[in-house]
Steps between C-alpha positions, in 0.01 A plus 500: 500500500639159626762480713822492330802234580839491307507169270877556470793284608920495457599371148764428378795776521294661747243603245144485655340271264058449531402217743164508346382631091154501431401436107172586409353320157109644446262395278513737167162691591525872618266391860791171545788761427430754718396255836891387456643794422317658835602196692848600409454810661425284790808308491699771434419716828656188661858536362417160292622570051250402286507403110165564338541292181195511182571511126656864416144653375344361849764643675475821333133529564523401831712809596322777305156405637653407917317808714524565879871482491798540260736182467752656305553711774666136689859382414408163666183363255668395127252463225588205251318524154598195310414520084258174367396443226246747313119399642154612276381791698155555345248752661184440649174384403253768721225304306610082618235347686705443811755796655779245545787657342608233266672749267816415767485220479795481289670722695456281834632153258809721410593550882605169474814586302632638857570133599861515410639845566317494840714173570826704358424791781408245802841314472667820496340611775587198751827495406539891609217456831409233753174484426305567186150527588222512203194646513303398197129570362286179495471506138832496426586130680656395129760770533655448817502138506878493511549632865430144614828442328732785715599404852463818687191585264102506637216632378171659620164506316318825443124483480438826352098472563298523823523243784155457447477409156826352497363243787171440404689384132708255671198404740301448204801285327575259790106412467412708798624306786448689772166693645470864393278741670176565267578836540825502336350350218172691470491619124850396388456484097637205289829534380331456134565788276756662671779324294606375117511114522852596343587678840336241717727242294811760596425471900512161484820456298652771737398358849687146416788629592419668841550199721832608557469864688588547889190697555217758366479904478162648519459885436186526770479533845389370791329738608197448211559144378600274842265316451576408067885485642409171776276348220835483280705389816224220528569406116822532415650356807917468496535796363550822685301809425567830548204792420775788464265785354396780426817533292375814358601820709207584776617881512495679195648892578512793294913615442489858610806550259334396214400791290102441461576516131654192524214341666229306285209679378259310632656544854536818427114512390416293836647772712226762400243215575268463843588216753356129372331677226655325196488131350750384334408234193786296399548112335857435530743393193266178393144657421411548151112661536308494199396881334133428649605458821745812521180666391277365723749569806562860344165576497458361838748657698393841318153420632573416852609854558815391677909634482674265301848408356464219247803312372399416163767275289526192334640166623858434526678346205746214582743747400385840597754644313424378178327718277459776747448756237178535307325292727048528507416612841152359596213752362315752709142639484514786243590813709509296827792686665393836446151414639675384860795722483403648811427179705728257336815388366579253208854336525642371182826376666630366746391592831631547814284280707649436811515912541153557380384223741687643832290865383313643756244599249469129318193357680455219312632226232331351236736184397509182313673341869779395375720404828801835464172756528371296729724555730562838417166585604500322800778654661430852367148413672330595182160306436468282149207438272583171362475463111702161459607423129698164551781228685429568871315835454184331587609362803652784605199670453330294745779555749433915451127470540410155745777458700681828557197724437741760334275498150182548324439279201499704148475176255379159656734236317205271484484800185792482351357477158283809520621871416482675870223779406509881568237460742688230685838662485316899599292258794846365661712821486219630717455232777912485527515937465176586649289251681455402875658149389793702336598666841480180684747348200705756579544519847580119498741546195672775711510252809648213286768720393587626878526151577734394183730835630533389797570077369858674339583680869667363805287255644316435208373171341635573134845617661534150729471303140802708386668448810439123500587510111837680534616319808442149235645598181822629762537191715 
């Protein structure tokens, strides 16, 4: 936990009055809302009130999915859900040629509606504080435009993706003006087919109104991406940078007082399980898999003779609330849970990843890379096989495997097109669950996550950043 200061000063009447309120704006995607709202936990262990503003279904979804930590349980964060206009939430397409998840698109165009309200809250806020600091998602640069306008106003930028990718886009951008080590580059995919020309057009519109932020927020450390953290120092000189993460909680522990019927069943399930004996298969809120591919992978993971929990849902809507009832859950093998019911689990809902991640008995992590599991994984020391599906995935995925040696590769993206077959999908669980290659995996994963522990402690690299951070937006 950081150290914590009191951001409080004399007001008026003697009233202590905040020297310093944080307001939080993410992008309307669960993996942008929950980096925020866990950087809010951040701010709030130093005394500092935040304001976590989305549209009212964002907001909403944001708090019933937030795991690791309970932020209705703080007085000092204040959730703002504004009403816009209604937005086309249509479902996914499992069957579109590309997994980009243009069925939010209109979702992400409706964000936009924030602008004013947003503006409303700020100049409320510096009238009541000294110093209204904004910490804002880099795709929502349109919204927050108007702190530029309010005196005691700045903001911050919030890359919500890896240093590495994040650099090697700007690199790439700026027409690669510096040298980059051939190693750092060895097998980085083209950025073609991980978005919708629609969302590529978005970015753009977005990032023109960027110039005007004080500085940058990275949810990495130092500690695994130095060396993507000076490449961006190199590039986007002027502007200070600050590589504040892991914002997720590094120590996950069981609550003695919590009845263990309370407790998740696939916890609960995990408990009666051996030590690193169980993968866990999961593609976060923006995969859509076609029914041949959950076959293929069903019949895989059956065949590699491995433990398994298996979250199993569709994509995220732009409104996940809409239409919750009645909805088509993707289609299982006939009779496929009763044939594994003693070596795996199928999770329909929501899952408690972050939990089933710190595990003793979770060995292993089958994932589409987006940057929130990631992380997860990392500092949980849990080993990934890397099954990238779109935006930075692939890069990511070359992070996991090439550089931090922390992943075996499941799907090469150089395949995107193909269905991953059973034999593929039974071939990887084993190297990551059973193979020489797996153990070696592991033992780096678990070293990587030692080392990101030990970034958020005393001394550490990750806990310097928030030193250095505080001690600027306090000046």
């Amino acid at each position: 936990m950081p150290h914590q200061q009191n951001m409080y000063h004399g007001g008026p009447n003697g009233r202590k009055k905040p020297q310093v309120v944080a307001v939080m704006i993410p992008f309307p995607a669960q993996g942008h809302l929950n980096q925020l709202l866990q950087l809010s936990r951040l701010l709030l262990s130093y005394h500092i009130p935040v304001h976590y503003v989305c549209t009212a279904t964002h907001i909403r979804q944001a708090k019933l999915r937030v795991h690791g930590w309970d932020p209705l349980a703080s007085a000092n964060i204040h959730f703002h859900g504004f009403e816009i206009p209604p937005f086309l939430s249509p479902p996914p397409d499992p069957n579109a040629t590309t997994k980009f998840p243009s069925h939010l698109q209109p979702a992400f165009d409706a964000s936009r509606h924030l602008r004013a309200p947003l503006a409303g809250l700020l100049r409320s806020l510096s009238v009541q504080s000294k110093r209204v600091i904004v910490i804002h998602d880099s795709l929502m640069g349109y919204v927050i435009q108007d702190v530029s306008s309010i005196p005691n106003a700045e903001s911050y930028t919030f890359h919500s993706v890896s240093a590495f990718t994040i650099s090697l886009f700007i690199w790439e951008k700026q027409g690669k003006p510096i040298k980059v080590s051939e190693e750092f580059l060895e097998d980085v995919p083209s950025l073609e087919g991980c978005f919708s020309p629609e969302f590529l057009d978005f970015i753009d519109f977005q990032h023109r109104y960027l110039n005007s932020n004080s500085g940058k927020i990275y949810n990495t450390s130092k500690a695994i991406e130095g060396t993507s953290m000076d490449l961006l120092e190199k590039t986007l000189t002027g502007k200070k940078h600050w590589a504040l993460g892991p914002f997720n909680p590094v120590q996950i522990t069981v609550e003695k007082k919590v009845p263990s019927n309370a407790r998740n069943f696939c916890l609960k399930w995990l408990d009666g399980q051996p030590e690193n004996s169980v993968v866990y298969v999961s593609f976060g809120t923006t995969t859509a898999m076609s029914d041949e591919q959950i076959k293929n992978l069903a019949i895989g993971l059956k065949q590699s003779g491995q433990k398994f929990i298996w979250v199993l849902r569709d994509a995220d809507k732009g409104d996940v609330f809409a239409g919750e009832r009645g909805r088509l859950l993707p289609a299982l093998p006939k009779g496929f849970e009763d044939l594994v019911k003693d070596v795996g689990l199928v999770v329909r809902d929501w899952a408690p990843q972050l939990e089933i991640l710190a595990h003793p008995a979770t060995g292993g992590f089958v994932s589409h890379c987006g940057w929130n599991s990631c992380l997860e994984s990392i500092t949980m020391g849990v080993p990934i096989g890397t099954w990238p599906m779109h935006s930075d995935q692939p890069r990511n995925a070359v992070l996991i495997t090439k550089l931090l040696k922390v992943g075996i590769v499941v799907r090469n993206w150089e395949r995107q097109d193909e269905v991953v077959t059973a034999a593929a999908v039974e071939n990887a669980v084993k190297r990551l669950m059973a193979s020489k290659e797996g153990a070696e995996v592991r033992k780096r994963a678990a070293e990587l996550g030692d080392a990101m522990r030990r970034s958020v402690a005393d001394g550490g690299v990750s806990r310097a950043e928030w030193d250095s951070f505080i001690d600027h937006i306090t000046r």
